[in-house]
ZALOPA-267505 format. One record per residue (C-alpha): residue in one letter; x, y, z. Coordinates in steps of 0.05 Angstrom, whole numbers. Example, Ala and Ser with C-alpha at 12.3 -4.5 7.8 and 13.67 -1.06 7.14 Angstrom:
BEGIN
+-------+--------+--------+--------+
! gutor !      X !      Y !      Z !
+-------+--------+--------+--------+
!     a !    246 !    -90 !    156 !
!     s !    273 !    -21 !    143 !
+-------+--------+--------+--------+
This chain:
BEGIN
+-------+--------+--------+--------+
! gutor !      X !      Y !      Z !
+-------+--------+--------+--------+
!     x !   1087 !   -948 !   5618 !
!     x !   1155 !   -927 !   5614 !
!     x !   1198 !   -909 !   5555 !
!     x !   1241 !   -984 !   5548 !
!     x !   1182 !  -1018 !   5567 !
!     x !   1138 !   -980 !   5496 !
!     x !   1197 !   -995 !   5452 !
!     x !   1198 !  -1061 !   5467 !
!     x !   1115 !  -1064 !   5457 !
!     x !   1123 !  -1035 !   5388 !
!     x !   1178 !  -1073 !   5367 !
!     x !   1136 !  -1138 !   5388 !
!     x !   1080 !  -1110 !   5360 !
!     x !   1120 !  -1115 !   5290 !
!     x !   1151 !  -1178 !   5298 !
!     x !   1110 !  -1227 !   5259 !
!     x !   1105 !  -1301 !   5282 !
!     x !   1102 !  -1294 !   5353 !
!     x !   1042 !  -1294 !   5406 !
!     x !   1009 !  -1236 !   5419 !
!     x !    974 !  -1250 !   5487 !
!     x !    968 !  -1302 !   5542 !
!     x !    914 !  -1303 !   5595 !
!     x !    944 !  -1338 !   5655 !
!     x !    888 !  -1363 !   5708 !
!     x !    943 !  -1357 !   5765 !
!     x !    890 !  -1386 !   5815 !
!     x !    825 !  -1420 !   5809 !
!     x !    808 !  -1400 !   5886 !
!     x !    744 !  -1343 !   5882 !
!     x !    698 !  -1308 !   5936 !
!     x !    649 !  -1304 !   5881 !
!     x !    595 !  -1353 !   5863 !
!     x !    581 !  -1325 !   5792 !
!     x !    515 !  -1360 !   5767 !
!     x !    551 !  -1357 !   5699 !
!     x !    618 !  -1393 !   5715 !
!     x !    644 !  -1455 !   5731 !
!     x !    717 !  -1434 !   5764 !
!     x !    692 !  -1434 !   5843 !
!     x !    652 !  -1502 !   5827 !
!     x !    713 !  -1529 !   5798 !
!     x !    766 !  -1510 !   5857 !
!     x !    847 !  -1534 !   5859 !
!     x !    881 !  -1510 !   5911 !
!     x !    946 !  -1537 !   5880 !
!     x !    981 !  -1471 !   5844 !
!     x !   1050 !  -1449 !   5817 !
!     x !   1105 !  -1418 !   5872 !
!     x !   1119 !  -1340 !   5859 !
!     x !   1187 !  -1367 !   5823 !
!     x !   1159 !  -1405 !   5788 !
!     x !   1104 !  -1353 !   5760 !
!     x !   1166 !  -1314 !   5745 !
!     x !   1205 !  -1368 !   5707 !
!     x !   1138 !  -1369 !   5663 !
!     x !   1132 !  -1302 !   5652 !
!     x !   1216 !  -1296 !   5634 !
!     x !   1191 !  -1352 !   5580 !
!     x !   1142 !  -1316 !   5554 !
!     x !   1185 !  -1255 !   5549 !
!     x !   1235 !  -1308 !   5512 !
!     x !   1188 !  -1321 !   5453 !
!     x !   1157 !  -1252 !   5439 !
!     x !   1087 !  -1251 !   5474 !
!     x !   1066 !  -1180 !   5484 !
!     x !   1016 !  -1175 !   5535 !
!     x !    990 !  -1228 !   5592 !
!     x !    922 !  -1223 !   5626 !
!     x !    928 !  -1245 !   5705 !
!     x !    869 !  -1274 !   5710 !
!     x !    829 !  -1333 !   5755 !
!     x !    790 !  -1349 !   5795 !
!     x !    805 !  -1285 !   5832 !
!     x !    887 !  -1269 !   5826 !
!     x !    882 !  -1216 !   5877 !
!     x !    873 !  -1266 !   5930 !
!     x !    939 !  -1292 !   5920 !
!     x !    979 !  -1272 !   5974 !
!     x !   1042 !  -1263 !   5926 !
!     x !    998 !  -1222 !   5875 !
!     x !   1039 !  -1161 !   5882 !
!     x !   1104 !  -1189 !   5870 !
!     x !   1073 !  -1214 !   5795 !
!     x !   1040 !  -1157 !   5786 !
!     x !   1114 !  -1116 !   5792 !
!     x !   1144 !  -1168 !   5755 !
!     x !   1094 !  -1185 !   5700 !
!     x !   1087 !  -1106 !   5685 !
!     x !   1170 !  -1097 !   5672 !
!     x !   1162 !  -1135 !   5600 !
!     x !   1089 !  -1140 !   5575 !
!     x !   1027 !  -1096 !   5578 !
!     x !    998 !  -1121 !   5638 !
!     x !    914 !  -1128 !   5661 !
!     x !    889 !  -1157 !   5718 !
!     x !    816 !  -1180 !   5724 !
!     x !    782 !  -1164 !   5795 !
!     x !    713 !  -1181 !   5805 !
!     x !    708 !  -1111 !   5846 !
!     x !    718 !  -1147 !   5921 !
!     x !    787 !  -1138 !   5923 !
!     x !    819 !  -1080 !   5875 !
!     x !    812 !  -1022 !   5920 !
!     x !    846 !  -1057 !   5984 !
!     x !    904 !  -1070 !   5932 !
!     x !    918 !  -1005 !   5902 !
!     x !   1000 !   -998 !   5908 !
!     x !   1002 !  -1069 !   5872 !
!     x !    947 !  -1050 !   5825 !
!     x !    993 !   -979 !   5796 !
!     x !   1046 !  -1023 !   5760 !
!     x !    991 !  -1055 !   5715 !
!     x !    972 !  -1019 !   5649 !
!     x !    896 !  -1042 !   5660 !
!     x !    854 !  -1065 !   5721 !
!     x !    791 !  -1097 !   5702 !
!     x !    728 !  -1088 !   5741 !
!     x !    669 !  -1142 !   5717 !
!     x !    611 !  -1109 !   5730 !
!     x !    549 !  -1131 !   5684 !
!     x !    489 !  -1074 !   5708 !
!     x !    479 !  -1017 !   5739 !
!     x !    425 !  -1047 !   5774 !
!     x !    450 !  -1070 !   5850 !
!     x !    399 !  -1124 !   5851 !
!     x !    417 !  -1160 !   5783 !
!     x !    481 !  -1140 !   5793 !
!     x !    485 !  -1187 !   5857 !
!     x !    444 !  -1231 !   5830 !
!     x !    490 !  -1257 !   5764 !
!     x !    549 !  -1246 !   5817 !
!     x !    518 !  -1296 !   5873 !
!     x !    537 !  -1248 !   5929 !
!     x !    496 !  -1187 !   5959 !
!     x !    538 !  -1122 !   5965 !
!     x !    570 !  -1149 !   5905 !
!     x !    560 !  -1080 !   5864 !
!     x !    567 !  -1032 !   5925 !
!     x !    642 !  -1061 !   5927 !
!     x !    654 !  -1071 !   5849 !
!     x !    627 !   -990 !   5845 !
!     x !    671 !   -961 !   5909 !
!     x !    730 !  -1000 !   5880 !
!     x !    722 !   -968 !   5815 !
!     x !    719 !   -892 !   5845 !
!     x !    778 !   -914 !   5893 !
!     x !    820 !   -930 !   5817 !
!     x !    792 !   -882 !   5785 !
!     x !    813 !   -825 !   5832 !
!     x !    881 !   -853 !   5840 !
!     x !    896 !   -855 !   5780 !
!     x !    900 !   -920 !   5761 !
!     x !    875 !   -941 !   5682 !
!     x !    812 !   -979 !   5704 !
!     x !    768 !  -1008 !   5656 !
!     x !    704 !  -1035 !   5668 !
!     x !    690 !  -1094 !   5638 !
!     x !    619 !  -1120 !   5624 !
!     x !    592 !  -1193 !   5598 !
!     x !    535 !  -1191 !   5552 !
!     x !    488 !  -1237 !   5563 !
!     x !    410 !  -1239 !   5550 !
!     x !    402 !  -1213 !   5631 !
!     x !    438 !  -1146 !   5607 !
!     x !    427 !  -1138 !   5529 !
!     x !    384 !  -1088 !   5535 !
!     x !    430 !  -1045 !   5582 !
!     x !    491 !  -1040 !   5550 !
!     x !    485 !   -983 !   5516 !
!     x !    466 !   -947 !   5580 !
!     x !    516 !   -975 !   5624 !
!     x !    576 !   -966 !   5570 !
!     x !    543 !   -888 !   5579 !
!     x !    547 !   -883 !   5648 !
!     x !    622 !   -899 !   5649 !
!     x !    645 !   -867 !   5589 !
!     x !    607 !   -803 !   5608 !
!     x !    656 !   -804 !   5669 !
!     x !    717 !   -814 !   5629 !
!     x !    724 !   -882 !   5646 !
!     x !    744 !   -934 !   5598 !
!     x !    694 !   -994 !   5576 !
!     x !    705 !  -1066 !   5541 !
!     x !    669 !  -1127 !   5532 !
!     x !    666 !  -1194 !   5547 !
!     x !    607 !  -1240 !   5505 !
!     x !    561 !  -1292 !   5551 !
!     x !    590 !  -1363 !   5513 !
!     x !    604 !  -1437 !   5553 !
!     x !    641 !  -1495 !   5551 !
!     x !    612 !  -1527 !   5493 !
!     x !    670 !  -1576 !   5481 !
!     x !    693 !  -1591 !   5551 !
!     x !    756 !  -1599 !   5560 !
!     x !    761 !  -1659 !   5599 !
!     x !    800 !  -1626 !   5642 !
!     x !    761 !  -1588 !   5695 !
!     x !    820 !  -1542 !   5708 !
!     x !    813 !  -1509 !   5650 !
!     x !    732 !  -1497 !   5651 !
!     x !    705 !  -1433 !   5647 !
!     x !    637 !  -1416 !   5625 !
!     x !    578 !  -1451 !   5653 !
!     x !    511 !  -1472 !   5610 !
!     x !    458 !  -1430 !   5633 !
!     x !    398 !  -1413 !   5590 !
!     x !    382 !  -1353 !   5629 !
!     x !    452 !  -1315 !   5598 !
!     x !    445 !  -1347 !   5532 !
!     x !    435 !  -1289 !   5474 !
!     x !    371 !  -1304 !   5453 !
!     x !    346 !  -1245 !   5420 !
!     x !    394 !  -1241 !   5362 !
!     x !    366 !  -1186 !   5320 !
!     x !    374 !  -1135 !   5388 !
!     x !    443 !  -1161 !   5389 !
!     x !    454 !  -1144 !   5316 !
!     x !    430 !  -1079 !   5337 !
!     x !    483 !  -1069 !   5397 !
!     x !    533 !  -1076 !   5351 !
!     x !    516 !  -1022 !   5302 !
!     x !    499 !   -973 !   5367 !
!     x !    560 !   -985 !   5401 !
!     x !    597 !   -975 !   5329 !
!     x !    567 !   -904 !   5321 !
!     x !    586 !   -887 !   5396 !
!     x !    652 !   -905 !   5382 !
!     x !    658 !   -850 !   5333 !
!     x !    637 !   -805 !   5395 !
!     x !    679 !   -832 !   5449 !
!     x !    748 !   -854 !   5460 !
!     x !    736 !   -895 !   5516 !
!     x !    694 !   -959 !   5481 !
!     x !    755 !  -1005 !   5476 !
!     x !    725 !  -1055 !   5423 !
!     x !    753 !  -1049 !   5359 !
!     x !    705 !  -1038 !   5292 !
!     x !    732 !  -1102 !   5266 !
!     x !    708 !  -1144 !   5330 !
!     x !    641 !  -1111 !   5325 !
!     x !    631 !  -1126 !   5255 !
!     x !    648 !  -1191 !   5264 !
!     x !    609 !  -1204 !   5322 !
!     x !    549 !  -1172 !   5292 !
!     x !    553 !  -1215 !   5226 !
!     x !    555 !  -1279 !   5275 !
!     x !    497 !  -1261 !   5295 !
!     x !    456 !  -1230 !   5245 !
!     x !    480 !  -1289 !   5191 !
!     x !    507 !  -1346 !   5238 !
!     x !    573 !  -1348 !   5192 !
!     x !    637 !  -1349 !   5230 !
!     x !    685 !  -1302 !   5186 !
!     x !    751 !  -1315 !   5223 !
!     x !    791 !  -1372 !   5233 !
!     x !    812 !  -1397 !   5305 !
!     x !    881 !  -1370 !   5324 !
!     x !    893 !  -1414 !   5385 !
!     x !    961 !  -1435 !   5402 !
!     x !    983 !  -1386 !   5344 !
!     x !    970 !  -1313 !   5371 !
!     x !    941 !  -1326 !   5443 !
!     x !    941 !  -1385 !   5479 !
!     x !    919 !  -1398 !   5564 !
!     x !    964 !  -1421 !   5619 !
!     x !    929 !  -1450 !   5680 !
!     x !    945 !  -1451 !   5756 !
!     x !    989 !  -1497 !   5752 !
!     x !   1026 !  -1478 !   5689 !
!     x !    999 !  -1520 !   5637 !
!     x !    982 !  -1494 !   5567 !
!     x !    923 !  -1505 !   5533 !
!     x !    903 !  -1465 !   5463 !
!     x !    848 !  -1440 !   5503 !
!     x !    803 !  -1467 !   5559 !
!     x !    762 !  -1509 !   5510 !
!     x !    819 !  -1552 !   5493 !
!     x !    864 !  -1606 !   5530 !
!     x !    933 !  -1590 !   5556 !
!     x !    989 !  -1601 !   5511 !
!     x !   1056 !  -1572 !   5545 !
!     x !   1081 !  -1546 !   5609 !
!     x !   1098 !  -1470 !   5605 !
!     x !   1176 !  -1496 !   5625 !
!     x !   1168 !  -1535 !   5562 !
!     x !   1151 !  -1483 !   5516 !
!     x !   1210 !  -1457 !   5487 !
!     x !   1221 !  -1527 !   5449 !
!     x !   1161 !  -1537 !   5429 !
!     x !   1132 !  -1473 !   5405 !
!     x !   1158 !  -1481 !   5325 !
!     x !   1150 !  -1554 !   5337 !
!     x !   1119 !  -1601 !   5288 !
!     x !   1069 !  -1623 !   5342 !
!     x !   1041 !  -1557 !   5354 !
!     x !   1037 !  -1533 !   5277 !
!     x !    992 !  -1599 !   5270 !
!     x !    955 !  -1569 !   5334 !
!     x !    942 !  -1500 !   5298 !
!     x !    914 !  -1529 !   5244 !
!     x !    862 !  -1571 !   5274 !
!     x !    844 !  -1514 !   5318 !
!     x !    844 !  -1461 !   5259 !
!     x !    771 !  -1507 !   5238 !
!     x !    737 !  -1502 !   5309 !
!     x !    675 !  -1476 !   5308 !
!     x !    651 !  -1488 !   5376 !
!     x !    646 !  -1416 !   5412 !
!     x !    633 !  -1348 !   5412 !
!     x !    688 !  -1322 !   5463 !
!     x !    698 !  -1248 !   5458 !
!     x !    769 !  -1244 !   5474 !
!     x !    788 !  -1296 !   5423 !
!     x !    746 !  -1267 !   5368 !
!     x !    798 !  -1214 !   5382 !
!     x !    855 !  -1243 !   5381 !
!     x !    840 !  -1292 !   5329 !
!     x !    827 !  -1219 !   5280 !
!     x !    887 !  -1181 !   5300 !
!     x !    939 !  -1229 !   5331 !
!     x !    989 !  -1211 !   5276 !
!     x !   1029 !  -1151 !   5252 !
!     x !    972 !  -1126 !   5207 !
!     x !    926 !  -1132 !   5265 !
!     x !    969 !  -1100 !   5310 !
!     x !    974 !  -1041 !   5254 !
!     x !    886 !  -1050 !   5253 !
!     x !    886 !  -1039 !   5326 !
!     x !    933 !   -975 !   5326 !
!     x !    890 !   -946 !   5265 !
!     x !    824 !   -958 !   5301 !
!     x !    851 !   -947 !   5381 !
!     x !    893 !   -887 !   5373 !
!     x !    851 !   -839 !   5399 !
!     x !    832 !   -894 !   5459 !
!     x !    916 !   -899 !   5466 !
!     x !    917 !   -832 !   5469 !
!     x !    861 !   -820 !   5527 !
!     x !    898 !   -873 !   5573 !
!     x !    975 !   -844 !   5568 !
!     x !    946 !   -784 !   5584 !
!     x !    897 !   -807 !   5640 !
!     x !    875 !   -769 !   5703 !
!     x !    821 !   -784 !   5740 !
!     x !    758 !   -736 !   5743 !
!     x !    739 !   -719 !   5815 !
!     x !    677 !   -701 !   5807 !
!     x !    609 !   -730 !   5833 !
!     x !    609 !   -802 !   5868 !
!     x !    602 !   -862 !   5815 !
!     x !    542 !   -895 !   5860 !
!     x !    508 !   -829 !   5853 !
!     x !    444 !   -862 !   5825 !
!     x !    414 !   -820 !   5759 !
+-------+--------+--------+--------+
């Protein structure tokens, strides 16, 4: 991250009234079949030009968002995906989400993003494969991870907890942090409300993912929070885990939605929806005007009462989408902010050594 590129984080990072992050499925086109996940059932080939990605992202720079999430489908199969990458990474803090097929054939693009996130769910090959609907599917996601790693690059490896890998997490978050190598979360949730508008779907209904045994999940939570005061590399905060783990031990949600207010999602053809749940409302060229408008305020509010997921990622935005939150996350992350900046990789044994 360079020097003009921090001041400008911390000075968003203290400007209240602004969005905090944007998760921009740039392509719903996959080579993944994900048993969890409806984006390669749901294909549109129809996306944005690379200008027009970049007139996006120069709006988003225009109303204060600090950090965008290139998401998809699979963004590393866009052909252009190295020209956003260079120019997404100028203004915000940048991550790209790889499903471990294509991140090491991509590594020049892949060294002007903060983060590159690997999804991989076990250490087991075989389950591995299985939740990712491809064979080989771990031997790549692992050999892409050592090829990042020993570059150089700030790869994170990023799990979804489901009831197929509860009782692994612990040992998988282990495995990586024991090799220096940075771990966050995503939680198994679908598409209870659907959206009506496919291009926006996400998670698929499957009861094989769904959490089923609660009180173990209860129990993650409080293990992951005392390994957390071991390692720097668990990039969840306390808050998040709290919160998740009083969802589930008490079914109370203790946070309001924060849709459309601190995080909102931009699909492949530049629409804007508060997340993936909801309809589209604007085009991302019609933002500016209508981002203090009387339309969306009315928005916020109705999605400030939704009740209808369990998304990780906006469980965390929703808690710390504001200056006070972005204060939480330096209190709780510092030593984690401090590991990354000062990143290099650890050559030691092979990642797919098997233990």
């Amino acid at each position: 991250m360079t020097f003009n590129k921090a001041l400008r984080v911390v000075s968003q990072a203290l400007t209240p009234n602004r969005p905090y992050h944007v998760q921009w499925m740039v392509t719903r086109k996959c080579n993944y079949r994900c048993r969890g996940c409806n984006v390669w059932r749901e294909r549109d080939d129809e996306e944005l030009s690379t200008e027009e990605i970049k007139r996006g992202l120069d709006i988003l720079r225009r109303i204060g968002v600090l950090e965008v999430t290139i998401s998809g489908g699979n963004p590393l199969l866009r052909p252009d995906i190295d020209e956003i990458i260079e120019y997404a990474s100028r203004f915000f803090i940048t991550t790209i989400y790889d499903n471990g097929s294509m991140a090491g054939k991509k590594i020049e693009a892949l060294r002007k993003a903060d983060f590159v996130a690997i999804s991989i769910d076990s250490l087991d090959p075989e389950k591995h494969d299985y939740i990712k609907g491809v064979r080989g599917a771990w031997k790549e996601a692992m050999a892409s991870v050592e090829k990042l790693h020993e570059e150089g690059i700030n790869v994170v490896i990023s799990p979804t907890i489901s009831q197929l890998n509860l009782y692994e997490i612990v040992d998988l978050t282990r495995y990586f942090v024991n090799k220096e190598i940075p771990v966050w979360y995503c939680l198994y949730s679908y598409d209870v409300m659907h959206s009506s508008d496919e291009l926006f779907s996400i998670g698929k209904e499957d009861e094989e993912f769904l959490i089923r045994d609660k009180k173990f999940m209860v129990k993650l939570c409080d293990l992951l929070l005392e390994m957390k005061k071991e390692s720097s590399y668990i990039l969840i905060t306390t808050k998040t885990l709290k919160t998740i783990r009083d969802l589930y031990s008490s079914n109370k949600r203790t946070w309001k939605c924060h849709a459309l207010r601190s995080f909102f999602m931009i699909n492949h053809r530049g629409e804007i929806a508060g997340c993936h749940l909801q309809k589209p409302v604007a085009s991302i060229f019609n933002l500016p005007e209508l981002w203090n408008s009387e339309k969306f305020n009315e928005l916020r509010k109705r999605y400030s009462e939704c009740k209808k997921c369990a998304y990780l990622c906006y469980i965390f935005y929703s808690l710390h989408g504001s200056v006070i939150g972005n204060l939480q996350i330096a209190k709780d992350g510092w030593r984690s902010a401090r590991v990354i900046l000062k990143h290099k990789p650890q050559r030691s044994e092979s990642l797919t050594r098997r233990f």
